[in-house]
C-alpha positions in Angstrom: 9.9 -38.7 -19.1 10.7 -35.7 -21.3 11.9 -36.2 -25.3 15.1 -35.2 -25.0 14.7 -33.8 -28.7 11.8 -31.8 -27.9 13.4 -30.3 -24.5 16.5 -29.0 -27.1 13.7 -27.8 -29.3 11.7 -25.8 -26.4 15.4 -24.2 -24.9 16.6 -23.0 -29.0 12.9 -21.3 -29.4 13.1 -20.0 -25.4 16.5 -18.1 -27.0 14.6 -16.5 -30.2 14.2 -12.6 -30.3 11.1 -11.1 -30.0 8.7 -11.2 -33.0 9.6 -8.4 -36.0 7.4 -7.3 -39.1 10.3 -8.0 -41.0 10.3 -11.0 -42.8 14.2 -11.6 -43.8 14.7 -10.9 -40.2 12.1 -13.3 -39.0 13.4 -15.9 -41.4 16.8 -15.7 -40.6 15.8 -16.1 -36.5 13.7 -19.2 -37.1 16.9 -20.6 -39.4 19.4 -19.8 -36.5 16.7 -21.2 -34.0 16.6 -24.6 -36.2 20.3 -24.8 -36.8 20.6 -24.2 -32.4 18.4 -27.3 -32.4 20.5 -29.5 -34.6 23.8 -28.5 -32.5 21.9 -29.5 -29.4 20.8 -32.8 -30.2 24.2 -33.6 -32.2 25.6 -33.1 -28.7 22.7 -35.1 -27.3 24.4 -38.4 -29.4 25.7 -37.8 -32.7 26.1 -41.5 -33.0 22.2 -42.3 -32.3 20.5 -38.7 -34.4 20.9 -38.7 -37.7 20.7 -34.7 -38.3 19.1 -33.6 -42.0 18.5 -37.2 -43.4 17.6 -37.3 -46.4 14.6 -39.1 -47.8 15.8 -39.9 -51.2 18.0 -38.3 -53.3 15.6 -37.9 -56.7 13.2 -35.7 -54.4 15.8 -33.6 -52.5 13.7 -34.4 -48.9 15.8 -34.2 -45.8 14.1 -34.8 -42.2 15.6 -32.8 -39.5 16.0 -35.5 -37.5 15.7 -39.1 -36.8 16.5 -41.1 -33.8 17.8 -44.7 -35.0 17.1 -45.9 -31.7 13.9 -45.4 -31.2 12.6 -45.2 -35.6 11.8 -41.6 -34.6 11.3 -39.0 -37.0 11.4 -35.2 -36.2 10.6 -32.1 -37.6 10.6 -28.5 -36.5 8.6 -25.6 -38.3 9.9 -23.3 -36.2 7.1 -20.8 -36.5 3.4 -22.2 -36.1 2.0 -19.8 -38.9 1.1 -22.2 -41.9 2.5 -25.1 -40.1 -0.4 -27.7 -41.6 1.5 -27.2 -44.9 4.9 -28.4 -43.5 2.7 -31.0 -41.3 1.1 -32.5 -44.4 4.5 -33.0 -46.4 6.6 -34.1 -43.7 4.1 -36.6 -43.2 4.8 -37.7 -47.0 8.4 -37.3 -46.1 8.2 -40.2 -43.6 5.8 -42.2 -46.1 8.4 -42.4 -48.7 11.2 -42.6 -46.4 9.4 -45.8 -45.2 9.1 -46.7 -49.0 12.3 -46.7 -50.1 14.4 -47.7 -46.5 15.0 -51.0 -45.4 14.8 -49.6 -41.2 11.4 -48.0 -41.0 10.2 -44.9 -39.4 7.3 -45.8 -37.0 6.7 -42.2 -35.6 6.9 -38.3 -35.9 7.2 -35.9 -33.7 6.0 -32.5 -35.2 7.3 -30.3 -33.6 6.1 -25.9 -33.7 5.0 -23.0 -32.0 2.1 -23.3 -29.7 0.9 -19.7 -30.0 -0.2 -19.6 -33.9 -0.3 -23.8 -34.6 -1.7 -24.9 -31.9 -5.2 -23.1 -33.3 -4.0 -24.9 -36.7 -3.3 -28.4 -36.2 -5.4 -29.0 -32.9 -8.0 -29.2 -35.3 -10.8 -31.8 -36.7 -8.8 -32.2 -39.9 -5.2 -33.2 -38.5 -7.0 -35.1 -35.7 -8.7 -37.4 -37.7 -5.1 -38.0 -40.3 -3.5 -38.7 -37.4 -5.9 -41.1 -35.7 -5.9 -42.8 -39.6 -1.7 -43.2 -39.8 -2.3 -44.7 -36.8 -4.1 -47.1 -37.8 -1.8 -47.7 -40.8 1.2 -48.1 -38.1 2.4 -45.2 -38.4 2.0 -42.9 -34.7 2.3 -39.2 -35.2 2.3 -36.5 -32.5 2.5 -32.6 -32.2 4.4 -31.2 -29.0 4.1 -27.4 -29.1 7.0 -25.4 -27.8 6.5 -21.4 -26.2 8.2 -18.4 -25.4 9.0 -18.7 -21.2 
């Protein structure tokens, strides 16, 4: 069965415009495609996802979303250029958030664009982090969305 979350991630980034050499405008895209992905999976539940979440207050960390069903985190860098960066510190993001909450976090889904992170994060490097948080009970995954 299909994440829900992730299907409402693939159908916001199906609806982006075609790539520009601006950045403001390219910026302003990937904010409207993130903000489309929030609405969606308000509507999914808005009882069960818990949209923007913050971490803690002192560090000013939200996590786009978590699923208090399932202790699912969620996160969506919406472009896949320099997505290790944002994969690295939301992995602290959850690692705090697990510090400092009484109802754990078990996963996260990190979610980007196959195109340019796929080539990033499908990598030695990530592999073996993830395959160590594992370990440490903590199950990360990447699910890639594309342009249809």
């Amino acid at each position: 069965m299909e994440d829900p979350v992730v299907q409402a991630a693939q159908l916001a980034f199906s609806l982006r415009l075609e790539g520009s050499n601006d950045v403001s405008e390219n910026t302003r895209n990937a904010q409207a495609i993130a903000k489309a992905w929030r609405r969606a999976v308000h509507e999914l539940d808005s009882d069960r996802f818990q949209i923007e979440a913050m971490v803690t207050p002192e560090l000013d960390q939200k996590i786009d979303i978590v699923d208090s069903e399932t202790a699912r985190a969620y996160e969506f860098k919406v472009s896949g250029k320099n997505a290790p960066n944002e994969f690295y510190k939301d992995i602290v993001k959850v690692i705090i958030w697990n510090q400092k909450k009484k109802k754990k976090l078990s996963c996260l889904v990190f979610i980007t664009e196959e195109k340019d992170g796929r080539p990033l994060l499908d990598a030695p490097m990530p592999r073996a982090y993830i395959s160590y948080l594992a370990q440490q009970g903590l199950n990360v995954s990447v699910a890639y969305v594309k342009r249809r």
